[in-house]
N, C-alpha and C positions, 0 to 999 in steps of 0.2 A: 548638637541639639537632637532632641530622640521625640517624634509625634509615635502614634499607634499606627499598628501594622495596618498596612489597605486591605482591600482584596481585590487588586488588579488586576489580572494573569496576563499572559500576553504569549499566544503561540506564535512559534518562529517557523515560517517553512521556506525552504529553497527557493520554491518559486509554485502557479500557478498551474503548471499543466498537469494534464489528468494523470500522472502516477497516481498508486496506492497511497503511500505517505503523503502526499498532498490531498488527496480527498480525503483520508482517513484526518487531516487535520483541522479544514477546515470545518468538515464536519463536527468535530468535537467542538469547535469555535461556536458553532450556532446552538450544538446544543448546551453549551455553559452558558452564551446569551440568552437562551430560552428559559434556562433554571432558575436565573434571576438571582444566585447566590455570590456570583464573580461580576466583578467589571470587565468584559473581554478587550483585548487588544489583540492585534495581529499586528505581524513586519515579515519582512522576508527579503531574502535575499537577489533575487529577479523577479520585477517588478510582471512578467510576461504569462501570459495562460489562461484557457480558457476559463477558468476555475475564480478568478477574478472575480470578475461581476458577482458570482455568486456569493464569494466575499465581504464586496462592499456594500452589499444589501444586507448586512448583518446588522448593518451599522454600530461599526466599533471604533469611527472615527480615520482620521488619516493612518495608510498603510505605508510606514514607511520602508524603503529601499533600501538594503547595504549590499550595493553591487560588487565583486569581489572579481579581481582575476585570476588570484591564485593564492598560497597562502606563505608567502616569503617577501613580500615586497612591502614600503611605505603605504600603502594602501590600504592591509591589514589594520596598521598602527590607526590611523584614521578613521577607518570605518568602525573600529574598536570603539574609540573614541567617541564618534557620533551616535552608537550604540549605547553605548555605558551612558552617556547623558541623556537622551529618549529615557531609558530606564529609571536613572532617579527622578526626572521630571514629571514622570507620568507617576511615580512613586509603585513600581510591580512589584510586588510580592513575591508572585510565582514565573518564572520563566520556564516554558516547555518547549527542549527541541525536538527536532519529527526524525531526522535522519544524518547522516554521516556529517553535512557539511554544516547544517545548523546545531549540531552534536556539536564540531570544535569550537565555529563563531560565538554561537550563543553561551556556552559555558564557559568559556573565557571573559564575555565581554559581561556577563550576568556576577561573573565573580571579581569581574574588575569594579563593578557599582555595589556590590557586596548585597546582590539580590537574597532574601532571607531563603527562598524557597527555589531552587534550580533542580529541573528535570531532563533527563536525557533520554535518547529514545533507541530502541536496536529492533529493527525489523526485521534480519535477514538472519539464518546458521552461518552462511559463508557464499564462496565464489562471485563475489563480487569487488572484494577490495583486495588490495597491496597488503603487503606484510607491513610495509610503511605506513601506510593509511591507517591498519589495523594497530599502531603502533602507538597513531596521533591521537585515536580515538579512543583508547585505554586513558590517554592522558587526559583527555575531556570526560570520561568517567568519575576520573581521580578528583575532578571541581565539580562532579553533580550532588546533589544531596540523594537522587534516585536516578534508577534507568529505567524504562518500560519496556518491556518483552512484549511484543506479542502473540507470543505461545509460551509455551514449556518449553518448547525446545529449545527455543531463543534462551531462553534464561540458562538451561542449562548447556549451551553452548556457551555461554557469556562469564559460568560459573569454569569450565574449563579454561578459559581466556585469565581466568584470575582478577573476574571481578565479586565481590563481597555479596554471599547469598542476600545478607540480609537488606544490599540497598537493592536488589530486581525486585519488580512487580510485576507482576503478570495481567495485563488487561488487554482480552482480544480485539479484535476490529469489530467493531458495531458494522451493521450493516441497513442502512435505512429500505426498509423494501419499498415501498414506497417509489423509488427511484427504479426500480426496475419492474415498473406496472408498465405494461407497451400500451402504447396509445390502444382503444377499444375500435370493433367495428374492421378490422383491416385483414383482406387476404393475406394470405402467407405471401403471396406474390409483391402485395405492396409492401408490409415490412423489407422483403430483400430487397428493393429498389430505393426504400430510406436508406440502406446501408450501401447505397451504388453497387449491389448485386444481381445477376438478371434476373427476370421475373422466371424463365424455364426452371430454375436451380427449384421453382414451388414443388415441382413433379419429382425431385430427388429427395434420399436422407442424407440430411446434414450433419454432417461430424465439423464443433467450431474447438478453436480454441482462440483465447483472449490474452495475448501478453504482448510484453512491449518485446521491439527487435533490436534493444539497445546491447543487451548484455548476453554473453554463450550460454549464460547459467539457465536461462529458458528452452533450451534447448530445444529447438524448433526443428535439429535434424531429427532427434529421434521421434516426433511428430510424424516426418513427412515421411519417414521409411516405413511408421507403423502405416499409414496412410497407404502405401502400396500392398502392403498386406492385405488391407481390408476389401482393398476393391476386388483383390482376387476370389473374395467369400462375396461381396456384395454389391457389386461391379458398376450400379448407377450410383454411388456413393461419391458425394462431393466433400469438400472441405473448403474452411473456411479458416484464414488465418487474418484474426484483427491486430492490432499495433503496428505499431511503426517507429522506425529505427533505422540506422544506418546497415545493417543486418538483413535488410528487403531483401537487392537485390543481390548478393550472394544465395537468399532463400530461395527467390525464384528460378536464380541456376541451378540451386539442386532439384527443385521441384519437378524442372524441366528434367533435368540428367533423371530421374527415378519415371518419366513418362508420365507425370502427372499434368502436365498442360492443359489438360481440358478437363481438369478436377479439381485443382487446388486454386483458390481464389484470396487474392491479399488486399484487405479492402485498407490499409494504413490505420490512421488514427479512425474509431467508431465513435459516433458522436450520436449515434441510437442504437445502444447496447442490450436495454432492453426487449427494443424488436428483432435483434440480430438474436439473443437466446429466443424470445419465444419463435422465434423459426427454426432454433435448429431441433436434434433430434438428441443429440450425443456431446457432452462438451467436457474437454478435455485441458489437463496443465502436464507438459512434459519434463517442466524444472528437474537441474541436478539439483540445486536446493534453494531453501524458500524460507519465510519467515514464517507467518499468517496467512495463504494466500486470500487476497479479496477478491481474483477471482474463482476460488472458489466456491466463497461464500456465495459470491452471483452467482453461479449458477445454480447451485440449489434455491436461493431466493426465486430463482425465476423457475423453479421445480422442473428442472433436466438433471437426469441422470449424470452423475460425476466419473469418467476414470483418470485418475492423476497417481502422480508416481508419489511413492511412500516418502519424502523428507520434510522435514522442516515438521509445522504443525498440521501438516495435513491429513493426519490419525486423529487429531481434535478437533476437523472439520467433519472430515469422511467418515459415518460409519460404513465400516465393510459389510459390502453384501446386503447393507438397507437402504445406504443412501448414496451408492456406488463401490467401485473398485479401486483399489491402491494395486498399483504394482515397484516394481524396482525402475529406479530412475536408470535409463540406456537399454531398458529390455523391450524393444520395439515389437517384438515377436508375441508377450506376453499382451503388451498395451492394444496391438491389432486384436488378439482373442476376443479380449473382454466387450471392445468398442463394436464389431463387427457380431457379438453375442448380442448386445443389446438392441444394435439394427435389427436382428432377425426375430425379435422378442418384443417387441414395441409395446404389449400392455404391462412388460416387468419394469422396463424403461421408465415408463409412466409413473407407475406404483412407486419405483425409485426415486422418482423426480418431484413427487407429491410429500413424500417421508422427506428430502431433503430439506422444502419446504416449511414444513411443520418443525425440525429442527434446528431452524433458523431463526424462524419466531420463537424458539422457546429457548435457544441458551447463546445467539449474536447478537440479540437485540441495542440497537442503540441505547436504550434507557440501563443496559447493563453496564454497558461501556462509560457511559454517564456516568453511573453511582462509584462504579470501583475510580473512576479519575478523581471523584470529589474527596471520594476515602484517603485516596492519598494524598492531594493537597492537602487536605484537614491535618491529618496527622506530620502533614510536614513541616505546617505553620503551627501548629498545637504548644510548644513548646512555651508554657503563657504565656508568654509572654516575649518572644522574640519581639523586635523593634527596627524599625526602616528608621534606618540613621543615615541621615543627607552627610557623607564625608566628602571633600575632594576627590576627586580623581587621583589614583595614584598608580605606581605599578609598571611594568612595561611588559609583555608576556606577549608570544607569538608561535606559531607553528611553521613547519617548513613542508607544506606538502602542494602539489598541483591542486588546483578545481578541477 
C-alpha cells in the first residue's frame, strides 16, 4: 500500500556532548523546527550530553536511543531492527547522519525501511579514522542518496576516496552568533573565573585555543612549542588550552617538559566559551587536518584574531591577512611569528578580529546553512512523486568495525 511522501526528517547524532557534529546537528534540528517546512525528529545513538536539554526543548517528541557497542555483534542486528521500525512508524522521509558512526547505523538501517531520502555526512579531510573505518564508510556512502561536505575540501577529499561528485553537497557550518555574545557588564577578571581561570591571567595577553584532547590530529604539541616561542618575544604571555580528552595529561607533561607551568592553563571541557574568547587576545587551531573548523568560526564570531594552520576548509574560513594567518600545519616557528606579531600589535589584532566578524555574519550564517539543507532535501524528494511504501522488514546487512 503506497500513501504520499511525509516530510518527516529525522537527524541522527552519536550522542549529546559538545562536539562540533553534535552542535552543528542539533542546531540544524531547531532550525528546521523553526522553518516550519519539515516535521523534525531526532535519535541518537547515546542517550548522554550536555547538548540534551537543549534538544528536547525543540520539542520533536521522544529521542530515542540505539545504544551500540560495537559494530559485529547481535546487537547491531537489533538495534537495526528497532531502528528501521521507529523509521517507518514515524513515516521519515529524510534521514540525516552527522558523522562516521551515525553515517554507518543510520544508512543501513534508513535503507533497511527503504527511507525515500538518506543523507550522509563527512566532516573531516583525514587523521582521524582507520583505513578500515574509512572502508566501512565508503560503504555507507554507497546506501546514501547524498553526503554533505562541510568545505570544498571535504568534498574533494571525498571525490579522491571515489565517491561520486555529483551526490557531495557542500553546506558550511552555520554558526549561530548569538551563542557566543558573553554575558554584558563583566571584568575580564570575571569572565576568567567563569571558565575556572584566575583572575591575575586579567593583567596578561591571552593566546586560547579550543579543541577537544581526544584525537593527535589537534595537535596540541605544535601549540605548546609554538607557545615557548612566544613567550620569548612576549614573556607575560599566557595560554589557554579548552577541551578535554584523554590527551590532558600527556599535554600537561609536555607543557611542563617545554617550562610552561606557569603559562599554560587546561581549563577541560568550557561550558562559557563565549567569555573565555572575549577574554582572550589571540586564538588559535593547530590541526594536521580539519573538516570545517567551528572553532574557527567562533572565533571570528566572537571577533579575535585567527592563526590556524592552512588544512582542511580553513582557506574558506580565514581570509589571509584580513581576518587572520594560516600557516603550515607542524611549523611551530612560523605559528609563534604571527601570534606573538599580533600580541605586539593589539589595534591590528582588533581590526582583524572585527573583519572576522563582519565575515561571519555575511557568508556562515545560520539562515545559509538553513536554505542550502532545504535545497537539498527538496531536490532529493522532488522526484514527483517518490512514495513511503510501509513494506516489511527485510534484509540482513551489518558492518564489522569497533565503536
Amino acid at each position: 500500500m503506497k500513501t504520499l511522501l511525509s516530510r518527516n526528517v529525522l537527524q541522527l547524532v552519536s550522542s549529546f556532548h559538545q562536539g562540533g557534529s553534535e552542535r552543528q546537528a542539533v542546531q540544524l534540528a531547531r532550525l528546521l523546527k523553526e522553518s516550519g517546512r519539515y516535521e523534525v525528529r531526532v535519535a541518537c545513538l547515546d542517550g548522554g550530553g550536555a547538548l540534551r536539554e537543549e534538544a528536547e526543548r525543540l520539542g520533536v517528541g521522544e529521542i530515542p536511543e540505539y545504544k551500540l557497542n560495537n559494530f559485529y555483534d547481535r546487537q547491531l542486528l537489533a538495534q537495526l531492527r528497532r531502528f528501521a521500525r521507529h523509521l517507518r512508524r514515524e513515516r521519515i522521509a529524510v534521514v540525516h547522519a552527522h558523522d562516521f558512526y551515525t553515517n554507518v547505523f543510520g544508512m543501513l538501517g534508513a535503507a533497511w525501511a527503504r527511507v525515500p531520502a538518506r543523507v550522509a555526512s563527512r566532516r573531516e579531510t583525514g587523521g582521524v579514522r582507520t583505513p578500515a573505518q574509512k572502508w566501512v564508510e565508503r560503504r555507507a556512502y554507497g546506501l546514501a542518496h547524498a553526503v554533505v561536505a562541510n568545505a570544498s575540501a571535504v568534498r574533494e577529499q571525498l571525490a579522491r576516496e571515489g565517491v561520486a561528485g555529483g551526490k557531495v553537497t557542500v553546506v558550511h557550518n552555520g554558526l549561530d552568533t548569538e551563542r557566543l555574545r558573553p554575558r554584558p557588564n563583566l571584568a575580564r577578571g570575571e569572565r576568567l573565573a567563569l571558565v575556572g581561570l584566575p583572575a591575575e591571567l586579567a593583567a596578561r595577553p591571552l593566546v586560547t585555543i579550543v579543541a577537544n584532547m581526544r584525537f593527535d590530529v589537534k595537535d596540541h604539541p605544535t601549540f605548546l612549542r609554538a607557545a615557548r616561542r612566544v613567550r620569548e618575544e612576549v614573556s607575560s604571555a599566557a595560554f589557554v588550552l579548552a577541551g578535554e580528552g584523554e590527551l590532558t595529561e600527556p599535554l600537561r607533561a609536555l607543557a611542563a617538559e617545554l617550562g610552561l607551568g606557569e603559562s599554560a592553563f587546561f581549563t577541560g571541557r568550557c561550558a562559557h566559551v563565549a567569555e573565555l574568547l572575549e577574554a582572550s587576545d589571540v586564538c588559535v587551531l593547530s590541526s594536521k587536518a580539519e573538516g570545517f573548523s567551528n572553532a574557527i568560526l567562533e572565533y571570528m564570531a566572537a571577533s579575535r584574531p585567527v592563526v590556524a594552520t592552512d588544512v582542511g576548509g580553513a582557506r574558506e574560513a580565514v581570509a589571509e591577512g584580513e581576518t587572520g594567518y594560516l600557516v603550515a600545519p607542524g611549523d611551530d616557528e612560523r605559528l609563534a611569528s604571527r601570534v606573538a606579531g599580533l600580541l605586539k600589535n593589539p589595534e591590528e589584532a582588533r581590526a582583524m578580529g572585527a573583519r572576522g566578524r563582519a565575515r561571519v555574519e555575511r557568508e556562515f550564517s545560520c539562515a545559509a546553512q538553513l536554505e542550502r539543507t532545504e535545497q537539498l532535501y527538496e531536490r532529493l524528494l522532488r522526484p514527483s512523486a517518490r512514495t513511503f511504501e510501509a513494506r516489511p522488514l527485510a534484509g540482513r546487512e551489518g558492518v564489522s568495525e569497533n565503536r
